[in-house]
N, C-alpha and C positions, 0 to 999 in steps of 0.2 A: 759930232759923232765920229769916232776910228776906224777907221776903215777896217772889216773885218778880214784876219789871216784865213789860211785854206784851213790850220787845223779845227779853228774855232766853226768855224764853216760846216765843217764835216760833224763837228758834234752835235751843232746845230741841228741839222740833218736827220741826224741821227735820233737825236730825241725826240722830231715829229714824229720820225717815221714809226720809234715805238710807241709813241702815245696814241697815233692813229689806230697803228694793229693793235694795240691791249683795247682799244674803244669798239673797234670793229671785232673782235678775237678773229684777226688774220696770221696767222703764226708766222708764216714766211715774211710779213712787212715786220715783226717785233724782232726777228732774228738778222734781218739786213741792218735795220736801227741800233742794233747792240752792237754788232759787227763795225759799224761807219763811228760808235763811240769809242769800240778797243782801239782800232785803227791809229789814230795819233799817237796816242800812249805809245804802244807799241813801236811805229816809226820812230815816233821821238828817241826811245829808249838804246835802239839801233843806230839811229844817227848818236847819240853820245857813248856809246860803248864803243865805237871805231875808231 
């Protein structure tokens, strides 16, 4: 198994966190969860545009 990166990590994260709120309908845990999967994207996007 590979050792998991931080971005992979954070998607990770991310997609319990919205699976759990869409299961629960907890609005603020589906909005943190979508938030911690834009996240990389976006860093990534910033670190290669510089």
């Amino acid at each position: 198994m590979r050792k998991m990166g931080l971005w992979e990590g954070l998607i990770g994260v991310g997609a319990l966190m919205l699976v759990v709120g869409a299961v629960y309908k907890i609005e603020p845990l589906v909005y943190a969860g979508v938030t911690l999967i834009i996240i990389p994207f976006v860093a990534k996007a910033l670190i290669e545009a510089l």
